[in-house]
N, C-alpha and C positions, 0 to 999 in steps of 0.2 A: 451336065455342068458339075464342076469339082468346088467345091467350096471346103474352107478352112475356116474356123472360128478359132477366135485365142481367147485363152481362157487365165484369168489373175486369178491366184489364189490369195483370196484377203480376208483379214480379221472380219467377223459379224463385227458388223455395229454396237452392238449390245455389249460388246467384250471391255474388260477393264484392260485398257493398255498400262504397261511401264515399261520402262529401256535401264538398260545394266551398263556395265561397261564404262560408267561417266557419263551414261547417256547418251551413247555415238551407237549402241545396239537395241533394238528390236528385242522385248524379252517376248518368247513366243509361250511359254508356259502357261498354261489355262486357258489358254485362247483357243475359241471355236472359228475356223475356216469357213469360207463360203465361197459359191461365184461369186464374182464380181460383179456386180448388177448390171451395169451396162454392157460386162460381157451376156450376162442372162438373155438379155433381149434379144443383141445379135441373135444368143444358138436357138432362140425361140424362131428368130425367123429363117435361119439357117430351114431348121424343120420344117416350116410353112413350104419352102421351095422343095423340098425333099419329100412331102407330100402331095404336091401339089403340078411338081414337074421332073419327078423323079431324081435328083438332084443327089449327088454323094456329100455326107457331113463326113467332115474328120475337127478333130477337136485337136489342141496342143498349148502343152506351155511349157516356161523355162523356170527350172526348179526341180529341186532335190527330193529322193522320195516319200517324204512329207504331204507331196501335193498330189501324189497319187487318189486320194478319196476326193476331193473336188473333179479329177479327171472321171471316174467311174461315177459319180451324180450327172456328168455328163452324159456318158456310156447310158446312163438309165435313163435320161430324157430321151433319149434315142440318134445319139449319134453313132456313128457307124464304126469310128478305128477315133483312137484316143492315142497323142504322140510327147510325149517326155524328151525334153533335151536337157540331159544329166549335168545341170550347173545351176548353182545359187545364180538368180534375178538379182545385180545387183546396180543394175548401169541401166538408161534408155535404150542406149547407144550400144550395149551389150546383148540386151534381150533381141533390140532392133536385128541385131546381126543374124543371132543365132535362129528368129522365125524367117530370116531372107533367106538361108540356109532351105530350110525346112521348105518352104513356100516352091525354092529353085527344086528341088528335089523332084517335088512330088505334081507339078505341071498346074496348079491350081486356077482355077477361071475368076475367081469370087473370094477376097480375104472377108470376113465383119472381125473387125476387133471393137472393143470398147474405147469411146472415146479418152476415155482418162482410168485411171483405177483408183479407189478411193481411200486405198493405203497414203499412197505417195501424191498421187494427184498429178503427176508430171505432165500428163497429156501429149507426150512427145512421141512415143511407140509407133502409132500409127502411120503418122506422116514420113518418119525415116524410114523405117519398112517400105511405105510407095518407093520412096527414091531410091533404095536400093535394088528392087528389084523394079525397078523403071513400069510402075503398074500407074495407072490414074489413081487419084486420092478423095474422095471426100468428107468431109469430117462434120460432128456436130447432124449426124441422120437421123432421122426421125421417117423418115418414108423407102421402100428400094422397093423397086420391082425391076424385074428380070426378062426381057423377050429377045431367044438368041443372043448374039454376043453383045446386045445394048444393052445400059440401064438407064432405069428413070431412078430421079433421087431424090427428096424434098430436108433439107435442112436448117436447121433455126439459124435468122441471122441476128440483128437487132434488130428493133422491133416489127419481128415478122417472120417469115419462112420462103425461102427461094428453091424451085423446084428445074435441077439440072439435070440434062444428058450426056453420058459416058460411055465407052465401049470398055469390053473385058478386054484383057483382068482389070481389075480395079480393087482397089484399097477402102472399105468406111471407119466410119469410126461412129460407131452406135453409141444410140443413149436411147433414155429414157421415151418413149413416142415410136419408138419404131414398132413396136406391137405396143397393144393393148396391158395393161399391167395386168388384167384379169384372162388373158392369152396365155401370160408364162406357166411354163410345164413344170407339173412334181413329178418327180421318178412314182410309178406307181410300183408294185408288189412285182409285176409280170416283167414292169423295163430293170427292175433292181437284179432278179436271178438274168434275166438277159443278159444285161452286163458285162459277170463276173466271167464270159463266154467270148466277148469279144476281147479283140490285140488292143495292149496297150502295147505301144512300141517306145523303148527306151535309145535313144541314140545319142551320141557320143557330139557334146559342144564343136564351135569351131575355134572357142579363145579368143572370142572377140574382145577386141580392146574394152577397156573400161575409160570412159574419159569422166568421170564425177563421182564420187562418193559423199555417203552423209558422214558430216564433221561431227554432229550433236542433234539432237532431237529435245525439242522443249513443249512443255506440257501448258496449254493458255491457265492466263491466270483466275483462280477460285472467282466467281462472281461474289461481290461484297455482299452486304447487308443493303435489304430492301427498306429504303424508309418511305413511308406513306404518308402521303397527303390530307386534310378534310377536302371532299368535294366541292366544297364551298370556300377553300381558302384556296383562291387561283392566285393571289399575288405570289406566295410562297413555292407556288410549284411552277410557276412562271421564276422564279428567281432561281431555286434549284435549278431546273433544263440550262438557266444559261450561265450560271456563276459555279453549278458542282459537276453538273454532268455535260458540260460547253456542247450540247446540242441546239441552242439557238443564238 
């Protein structure tokens, strides 16, 4: 079984954003990189299948070489070939393109992408990627197993969890539940020199259309001043929830 995992590279959490330009750019300055989390899970269980049923990982994402050290943290969890499609991420509908590209290429049985990335949030990647490469899709996974060309799937719906079956190839769109959080891999010492050993492979866009750009980026606003209640005074905080802060 051939499996692909797509890999966002996105700001840590922890990073102070700002945007330039009037606010319509991304300043990337001081900002530390990461998996994408929801990608993390996928390649954590990318690897359960790769140990477990010998299964080839290849890893890939669309971006400039920048995002080559997120691609080699992969390499050190232990994926197998690491694949760069040489263009700024700047479109769904762009990125969609250029992993149908990649995906056609390379004969793949099994995508995991992340359900959404937590840059942008758009959640669209996944689903156009099935269509374009005519693969079955399902989104929002929290369960996969693999026997032959079937899968078993379980993922969240409202309040609850629906567990379907699909035949390869097929498309997910992973989050959070699909492994364990105390499952997810650190590159250790031995997978980090491994790495730097295996192909990254740099390949040439296909110019996929863009149809959406961001106009402006805006920052939520500062939370105010906290005003406190006495414990004992419920008329006043009863009157505040619905006259200051119209929660009731």
């Amino acid at each position: 079984m051939k499996i692909l995992v797509c890999i966002s590279h996105v700001p840590d959490t922890t990073s102070k954003i700002n945007f330039t330009e009037g606010d319509s750019q991304f300043d990337k300055n001081g900002v530390q990189f990461v998996i994408n989390p929801n990608d993390e899970f996928g390649l954590t269980r990318a690897m359960w299948f790769k140990e477990k049923q010998g299964a080839s990982v290849d890893v890939v994402t669309v971006g400039e070489a920048d995002v080559e050290p997120t691609l080699r943290k992969a390499l050190a969890i232990g994926a197998d070939n690491a694949i760069r499609v040489n263009t700024p991420a700047t479109d769904s509908f762009q990125v969609a393109k250029e992993l149908a590209k990649v995906v056609e290429d390379g004969s793949y049985d099994l995508v995991i992408a992340g359900r959404e990335s937590i840059d942008y949030n758009g959640g669209m990647v996944p689903g156009m990627l099935a269509k374009l490469i005519k693969a079955n899709f399902i989104n929002t996974c929290v369960g996969l197993e693999i026997e032959g060309d079937k899968a078993t799937a379980t993922r969240e719906i409202d309040g609850g969890k629906e567990t379907l079956s699909a035949n390869l190839p097929l498309v997910i769109g992973g989050q959070k539940g699909l492994v364990e959080e105390s499952d997810l891999k650190i590159p250790n010492m031995r997978g980090i020199m491994m790495a730097r050993k295996k192909p990254l492979n740099v390949v040439d866009p296909v110019d996929a259309d863009k149809r959406s750009e961001a106009v402006k980026f805006e920052k939520p606003a500062p939370k105010g001043d906290v005003k406190l209640v006495d414990a004992d005074n419920l008329d006043e905080l009863i009157d505040l929830l619905h006259n200051d802060a119209k929660a009731i």
